[in-house]
N, C-alpha and C positions, 0 to 999 in steps of 0.2 A: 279217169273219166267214166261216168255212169249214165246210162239216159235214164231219164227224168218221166214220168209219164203227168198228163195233163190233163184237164177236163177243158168245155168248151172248143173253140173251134179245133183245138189239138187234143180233143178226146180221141182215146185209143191209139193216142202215137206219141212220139216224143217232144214234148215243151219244150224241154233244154237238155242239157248236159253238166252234169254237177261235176265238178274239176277241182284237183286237188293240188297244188304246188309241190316244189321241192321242201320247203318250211312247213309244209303241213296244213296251211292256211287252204278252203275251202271257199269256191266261188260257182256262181252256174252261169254257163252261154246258152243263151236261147236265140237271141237274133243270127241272122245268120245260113238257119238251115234251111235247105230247100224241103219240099212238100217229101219228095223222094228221100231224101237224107232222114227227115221226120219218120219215117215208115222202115225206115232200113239205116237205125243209127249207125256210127263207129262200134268196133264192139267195148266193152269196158276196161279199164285199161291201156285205151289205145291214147298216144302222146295227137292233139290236135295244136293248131295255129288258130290264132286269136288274135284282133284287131280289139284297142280299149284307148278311151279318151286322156286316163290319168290313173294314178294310184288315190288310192283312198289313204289318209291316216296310216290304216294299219298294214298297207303295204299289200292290197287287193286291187286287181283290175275294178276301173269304173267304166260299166256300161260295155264288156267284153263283147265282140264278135266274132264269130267260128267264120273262120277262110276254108280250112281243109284237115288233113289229116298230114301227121308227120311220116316218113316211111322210113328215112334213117337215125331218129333218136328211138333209145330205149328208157331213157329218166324223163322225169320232168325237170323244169327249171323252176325258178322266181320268177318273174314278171320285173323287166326294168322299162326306165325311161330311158331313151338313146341320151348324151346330153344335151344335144340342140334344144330338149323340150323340159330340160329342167331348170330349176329357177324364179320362172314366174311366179308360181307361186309362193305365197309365208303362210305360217300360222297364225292365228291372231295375235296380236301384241308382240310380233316379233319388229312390225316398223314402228310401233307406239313407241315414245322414249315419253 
């Protein structure tokens, strides 16, 4: 995790936080951080908790939100869905017959 710097109402502090999976795949949280958290990110590096709607296709949080900081992991992981929330959705043409 890297913080991000921003222009506009988050000029000179941090936007978000650009985050990187166990697979390599790159995403950024911005919602999430308080005005303080903004001023005084994680440092880089550091493993955080994330709240997100779904995976994308390619297997990216949609729409990530930052909860906190982890204190006992040292890796990162993937991103899963629990299974109660998988299923709904298909790709297109997968119910087309």
């Amino acid at each position: 995790m890297t913080p991000i710097k921003e222009s506009g109402r988050n000029a000179g502090v941090t936007g978000a936080l650009k985050c990187k999976m166990e697979s390599g795949k790159l995403y950024n949280v911005g919602t999430g951080l308080s005005d303080k958290q903004r001023k005084n990110p994680p440092k880089a590096g550091t493993i955080i908790v994330y709240r997100f709607q779904e995976l994308t296709r390619d297997g990216v949080p949609r729409f990530p939100s930052f909860v906190g900081e982890v204190a006992d992991k040292t890796e990162p992981k993937d991103a899963e869905l629990p299974e109660h929330r998988k299923g709904g959705a298909t790709k297109r043409g997968e119910d087309e017959e």
